[in-house]
Every structure is written in structure tokens, then in C-alpha cells.
Residue, then its C-alpha position, 0 to 999 in steps of 0.5 A: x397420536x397422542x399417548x397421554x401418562x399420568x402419574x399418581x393415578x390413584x390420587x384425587x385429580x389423577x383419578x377423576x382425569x383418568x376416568x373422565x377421559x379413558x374412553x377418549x384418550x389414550x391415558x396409560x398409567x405410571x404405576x411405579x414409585x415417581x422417585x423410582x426413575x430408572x423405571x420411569x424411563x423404561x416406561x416413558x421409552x416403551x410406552x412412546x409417551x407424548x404427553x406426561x402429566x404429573x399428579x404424583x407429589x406429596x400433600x402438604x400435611x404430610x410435606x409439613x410431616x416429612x421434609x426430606x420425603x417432600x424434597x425427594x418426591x415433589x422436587x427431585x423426581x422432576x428435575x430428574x425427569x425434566x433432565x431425562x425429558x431434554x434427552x429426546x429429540x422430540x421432546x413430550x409436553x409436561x404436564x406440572x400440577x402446582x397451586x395457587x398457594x404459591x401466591x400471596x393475599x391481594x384484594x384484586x383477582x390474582x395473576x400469574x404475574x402477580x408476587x410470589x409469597x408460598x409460607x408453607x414447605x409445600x408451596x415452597x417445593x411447589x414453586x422451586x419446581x416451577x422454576x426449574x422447569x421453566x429455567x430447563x425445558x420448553x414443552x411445559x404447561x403449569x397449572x397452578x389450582x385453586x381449591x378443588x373440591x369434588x366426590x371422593x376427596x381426602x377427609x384432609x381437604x377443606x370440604x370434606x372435613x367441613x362435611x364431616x363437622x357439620x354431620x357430627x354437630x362439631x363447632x366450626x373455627x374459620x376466618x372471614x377469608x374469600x376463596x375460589x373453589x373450582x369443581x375436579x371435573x372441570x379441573x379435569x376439563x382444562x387439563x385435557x383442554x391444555x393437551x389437546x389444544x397444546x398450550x404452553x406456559x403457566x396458567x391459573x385454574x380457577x373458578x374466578x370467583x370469590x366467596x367466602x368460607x362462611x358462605x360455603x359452609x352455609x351451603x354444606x349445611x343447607x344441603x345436609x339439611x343441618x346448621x352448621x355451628x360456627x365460631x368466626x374471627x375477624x381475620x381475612x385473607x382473600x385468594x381469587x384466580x384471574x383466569x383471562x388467560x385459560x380463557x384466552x386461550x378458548x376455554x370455555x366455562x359451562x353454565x354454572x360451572x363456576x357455582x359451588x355445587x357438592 
């Protein structure tokens, strides 16, 4: 029986995880501080844990806010339960959530293969996890997110905060950058998609498709019935997951469950 611990419970993606599945997995939360290890393990031990999925970590406001806190919480609580994982004969699959900030800008859909360029602390700390992991554990699967959106999310999230300037008439400053926006409730699909199916390795979790923040925008604005009021430059950067191999793998998007839809 798979025994599935998630911690960061209370987080955007662990929270809608936990709710989309509790009826059919056995998901018991990690309630404590992730950097509080030695409790960590009594729960891990006690609880026969198979499966742990880390949604814990810091944002990246508040890693650019406060590096030392960003180290201690998204990179040394893994390491140090990476170390304590490698303790177990039967080693429990990890779960990492990472993000596709990690990655640079390309015209082309991005690879997992594709070059490495994080230009934030926080995608810094992200990809310094990834590595230790694939360097020191074997049961893993990193998924690395695009921008998930969905109910409930912080007003520090793209969307939200779009929402809110729209509501209140607020003039708009984007670029004429391409992203690729995938919905939490599928992001919460393929997580438990990777547990049940036991996939391994490192995956993007995207959409697949480009579009642009202005196109996006005209989407909130027509769904709130209000025009958006908008300043854009001429800038443009585009970050579009290749997603052939979540696919491969059989995963299967549902109808319009790539379209941007609040």
C-alpha cells in the first residue's frame, strides 16, 4: 500500500494535492517545520512512509527577501532528508517540486536537457537541490513547473495580482513575453499521475503551449467584463515546456485542459 506524505500541506499546490486525492490515497500530512529533521524522521519512521512529496520551500519574494532562510529551508532540509532517505533498505520514492525558472529563454519548446541558466537565488537554490539529488538518491522524480495558476492562489502570483489591477482600474506594465500556464488541478494530476505510475527521473510539467501575457490578460479582462489598462515594451523572452516526455510516459492531457481557463 502506498503511504503518500506531503509536506508544506498548507501551500497553494500541496493544498489542492491533498484535496484532489484524500478520498483516494492514503496522504498524511508532515505538519511540522521541514528544517525540523529530527521529527521529520519520527514521522517518516512511524508513519511507514513510501512515498514523500516536498511541497515545503520558501517563494522567491521571500527567498530574494531572505537568503539564509532560502539555503536553510529549500536546500539543506533536502539534503538532509535525501541523507536520511539513503538510510532505509527500501528506499521511499521523493517527490521534488522544482520550476522551469531554472531554465533560459529559447524560441523553441524547452527540454529537460536544455541549458541551465536560473538568474534568481531562488532557482539557484532550486537547481543546486536538483543536483544533489540526482548526484545521492535513486528513487526520485523532479518535476519542474511552469506557471501554475488556479483558485486560491497568493495575490504574489502572477494571475492574481493581474486580477486584482484589472478589478481596480491599475495600469498594467508587461513585455511581449510567451509563457506557459498550466491549471494546479492538472498540476495535481500529474503528481499523482508520477506516484501511481512510479516514474522516475526529471520531467517538465507544462501545458505546452505559448502565449502571451498580453493575450492573458485580455482573457482576465473579458471574464471580468472590464478592459485591462495596459503599458507594454518591446521586450520578449518566451518559456514554453516540451512536455513529449510526461506524455510518453502516458499521461494524458483532457479536453481543453491545456487552454487557459480562471
Amino acid at each position: 500500500m502506498k503511504i503518500i506524505a506531503i509536506s508544506g500541506y498548507k501551500s497553494f499546490i500541496g493544498n489542492h494535492f491533498y484535496n484532489n486525492y484524500k478520498k483516494k490515497s492514503k496522504i498524511i500530512h508532515y505538519k511540522n517545520n521541514i528544517n525540523n529533521i529530527s521529527e521529520l524522521k519520527k514521522f517518516i519512521i512511524k508513519n511507514k512512509v513510501t512515498h514523500f512529496v516536498n511541497f515545503a520551500g520558501l517563494s522567491r519574494i521571500k527567498c530574494s527577501k531572505n537568503k539564509t532562510e532560502c539555503i536553510k529551508t529549500n536546500f539543506n532540509s533536502i539534503k538532509s532528508v535525501i541523507n536520511f532517505f539513503n538510510k532505509f533498505k527500501y528506499k521511499p520514492m521523493f517527490i521534488f517540486i522544482s520550476t522551469c525558472h531554472i531554465y533560459g529563454n529559447t524560441n523553441n519548446k524547452i527540454k529537460e536537457n536544455f541549458r541551465i541558466a536560473p538568474n534568481s537565488l531562488y532557482a539557484k537554490i532550486k537547481l543546486k537541490s536538483e543536483e544533489y539529488i540526482q548526484k545521492n538518491y535513486e528513487n526520485y522524480s523532479i518535476l519542474r513547473l511552469f506557471n501554475v495558476y488556479g483558485p486560491n492562489q497568493p495575490r504574489s502570483f502572477f494571475i492574481p495580482d493581474m486580477i486584482e489591477k484589472i478589478k481596480n482600474n491599475q495600469l498594467i506594465k508587461i513585455d511581449k513575453s510567451i509563457r506557459d500556464f498550466i491549471h494546479v488541478r492538472t498540476v495535481s494530476r500529474v503528481i499523482n499521475f508520477i506516484i501511481s505510475k512510479e516514474i522516475t527521473g526529471v520531467l517538465n510539467v507544462g501545458s505546452g503551449r505559448g502565449q502571451s501575457l498580453k493575450s492573458i490578460i485580455n482573457l482576465i479582462g473579458n471574464k471580468l467584463e472590464k478592459k485591462p489598462l495596459l503599458e507594454i515594451s518591446n521586450k520578449k523572452s518566451k518559456i514554453v515546456a516540451n512536455i513529449k516526455f510526461l506524455t510518453s510516459k502516458g499521461f494524458k492531457f483532457k479536453k481543453n485542459e491545456k487552454n487557459f481557463n480562471i
